[in-house]
N, C-alpha and C positions, 0 to 999 in steps of 0.2 A: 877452335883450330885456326894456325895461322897460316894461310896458304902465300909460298914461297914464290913471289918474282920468275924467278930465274926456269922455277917447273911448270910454269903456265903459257900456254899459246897466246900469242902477239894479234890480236883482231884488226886492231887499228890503233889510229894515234892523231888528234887533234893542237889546237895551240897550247893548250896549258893539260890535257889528261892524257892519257895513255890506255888503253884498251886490251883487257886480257878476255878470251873465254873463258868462263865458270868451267871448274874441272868437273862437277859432275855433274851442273844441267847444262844441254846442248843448246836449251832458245834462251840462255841467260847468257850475259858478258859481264865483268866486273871493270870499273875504271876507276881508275887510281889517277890522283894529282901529280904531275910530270917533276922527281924528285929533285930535279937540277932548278924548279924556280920554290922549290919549300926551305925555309930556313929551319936550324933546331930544333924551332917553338911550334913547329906547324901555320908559321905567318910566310907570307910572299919574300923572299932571296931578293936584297937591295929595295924594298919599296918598303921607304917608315910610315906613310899613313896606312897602307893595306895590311902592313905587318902586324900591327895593333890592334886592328880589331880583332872581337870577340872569338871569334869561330874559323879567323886565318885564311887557309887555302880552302877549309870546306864551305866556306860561303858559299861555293858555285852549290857544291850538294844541297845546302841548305834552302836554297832559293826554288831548286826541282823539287824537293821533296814538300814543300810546302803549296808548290801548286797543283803537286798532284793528287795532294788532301784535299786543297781547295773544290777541283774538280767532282773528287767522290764524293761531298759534302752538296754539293751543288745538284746532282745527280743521285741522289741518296735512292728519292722513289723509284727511280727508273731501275734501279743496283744496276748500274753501269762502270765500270773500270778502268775499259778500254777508251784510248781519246786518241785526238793526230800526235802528243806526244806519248816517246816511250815508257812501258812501265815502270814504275822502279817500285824493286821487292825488297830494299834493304840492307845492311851493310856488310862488309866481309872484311874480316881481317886480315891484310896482308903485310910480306915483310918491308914493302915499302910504305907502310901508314895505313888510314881506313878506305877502304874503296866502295863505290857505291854499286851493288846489281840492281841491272835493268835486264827489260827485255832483248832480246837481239833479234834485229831489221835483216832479214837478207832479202837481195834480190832475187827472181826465178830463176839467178845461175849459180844461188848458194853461198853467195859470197854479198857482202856489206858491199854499196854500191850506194855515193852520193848521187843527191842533183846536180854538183858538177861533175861528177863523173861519165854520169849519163849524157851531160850537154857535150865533152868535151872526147867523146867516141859517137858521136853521131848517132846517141841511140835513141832521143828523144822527139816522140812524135805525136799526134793527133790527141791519142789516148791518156798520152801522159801529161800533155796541158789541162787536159778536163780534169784529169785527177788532181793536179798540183789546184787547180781552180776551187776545187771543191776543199780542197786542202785548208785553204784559206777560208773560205767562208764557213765551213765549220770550226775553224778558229776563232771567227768573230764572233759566229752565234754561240760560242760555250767562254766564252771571255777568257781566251787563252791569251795569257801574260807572257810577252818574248822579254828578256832580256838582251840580248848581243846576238841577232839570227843572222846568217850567212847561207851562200848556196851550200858549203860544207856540212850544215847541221842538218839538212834535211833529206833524209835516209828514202829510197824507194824499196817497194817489196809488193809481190802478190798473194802470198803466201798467211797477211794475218788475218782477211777477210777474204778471202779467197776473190781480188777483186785488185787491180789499179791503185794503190792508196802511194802517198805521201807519209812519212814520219816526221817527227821534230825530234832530233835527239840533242840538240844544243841549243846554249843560250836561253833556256826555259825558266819561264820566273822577275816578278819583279826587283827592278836595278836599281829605282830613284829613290836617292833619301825619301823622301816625298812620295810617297806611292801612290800617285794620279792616276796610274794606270789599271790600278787596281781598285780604286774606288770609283771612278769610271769607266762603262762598258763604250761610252761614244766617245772619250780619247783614247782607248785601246782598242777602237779599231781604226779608226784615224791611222793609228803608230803601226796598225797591219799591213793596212792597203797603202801607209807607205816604202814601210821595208816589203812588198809583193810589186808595187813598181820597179824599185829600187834591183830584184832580182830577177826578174821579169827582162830589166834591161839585160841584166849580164848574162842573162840566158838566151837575148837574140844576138850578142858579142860574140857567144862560143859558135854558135848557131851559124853565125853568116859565114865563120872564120872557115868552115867544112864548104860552102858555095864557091868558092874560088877554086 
C-alpha cells in the first residue's frame, strides 16, 4: 500500500526530513526525505558528489537503520530493543518516495517537544538535566554512534519508561568515510562528551536568555 502525502498528518519537520503520523499506529511516525532537496534519481537536488552515491537521499535511513541492528546485536543476551535512540520498525511506502517508521517521542503534554523547545519556553529544570545527563552516559556505555546531533534531534518524553528520559531521533549513525568511531568505543565518547559540551552550552544560552 502507498500511503498518500497530502492524507497524512504533519508531526513535524526537521532540515532535510519531513514528519508524517503513521495512519494506523498512533506511537509510530513515518519520515520521509524533504522532496524539494531529492533529485529524479533519489540523489541530493544540486550536490554532484552526494548525488552519486549509492543509496542517495536514503543514506541518512541507511546509517539509523544500521545502528540500530548494531545495537540489538550488541545486546542480543539481554533481548533488549529499546536504547536513547528511537526505534525504527521499517519502511512505508509513500507518494513521496520511501519513508522510514519509527517510534514516536511525545512529551507529558502529547505532543513532540524538543530539548530546544523545552530550553526555549523555560521548561527545563533540575530533573531534566539528570535525565539529559544520564542520557549521555548511557550513550557512551552502549557505543552509540552520532552522526550530525543538534539540540533539535533530541526528543523529551515520560511516557516510554514511565520515567524523565531523553531520545535521539537525529543524526544517529556513523558519518566518516573512515568509521573511527565505530571501531572505537574511547573516540566515540570523546565525540559525545564533546557534542554534550557543545549543547550543554546552548542550553545555558536559552537558559540565561529567560533571566533577564
Amino acid at each position: 500500500m502507498i500511503y498518500q502525502i497530502s492524507e497524512l498528518q504533519h508531526f513535524g519537520q526537521g532540515c532535510s526530513k519531513i514528519v508524517y503520523q503513521h495512519p494506523v499506529d498512533d506511537n509510530k511516525i513515518i519520515k520521509i526525505m524533504n522532496p524539494k532537496y531529492v533529485g529524479e534519481d533519489g540523489g541530493w537536488q544540486n550536490h554532484t558528489f552526494k548525488r552519486n552515491r549509492s543509496n542517495g537521499v536514503f543514506k541518512q535511513f541507511q546509517r539509523q537503520i544500521l545502528e540500530y541492528l548494531k545495537l540489538c546485536k550488541n545486546n542480543y543476551k539481554d533481548n533488549r530493543f529499546h536504547f536513547p535512540i528511537e526505534t525504527t520498525y521499517g519502511f512505508a511506502m509513500t507518494s513521496n518516495g520511501l519513508g522510514l517508521v519509527t517510534e514516536k517521542i511525545i512529551s507529558p503534554n502529547g505532543k513532540g517537544m524538543t530539548l530546544y523547545e523545552m530550553c526555549l519556553q523555560n521548561l527545563f529544570h533540575e530533573k531534566h538535566a539528570k535525565a539529559l545527563a544520564e542520557f549521555y552516559d548511557t550513550c557512551c556505555d552502549l557505543h552509540i554512534v552520532y552522526g550530525e546531533v543538534n539540540i533539535n534531534g533530541i526528543m523529551y518524553t515520560e511516557c516510554r519508561n514511565d520515567k524523565p528520559e531523553f531520545v535521539l531521533v537525529d543524526g544517529i549513525g556513523e558519518k566518516l568515510f573512515i568509521p573511527i568511531r565505530s571501531l572505537s568505543k574511547t573516540i566515540n565518547t570523546k565525540n559525545i562528551r564533546k557534542m554534550q559540551k557543545r549543547i550543554d552550552a546552548e542550553i545555558q544560552v536559552l537558559l540565561n536568555a529567560h533571566s533577564y
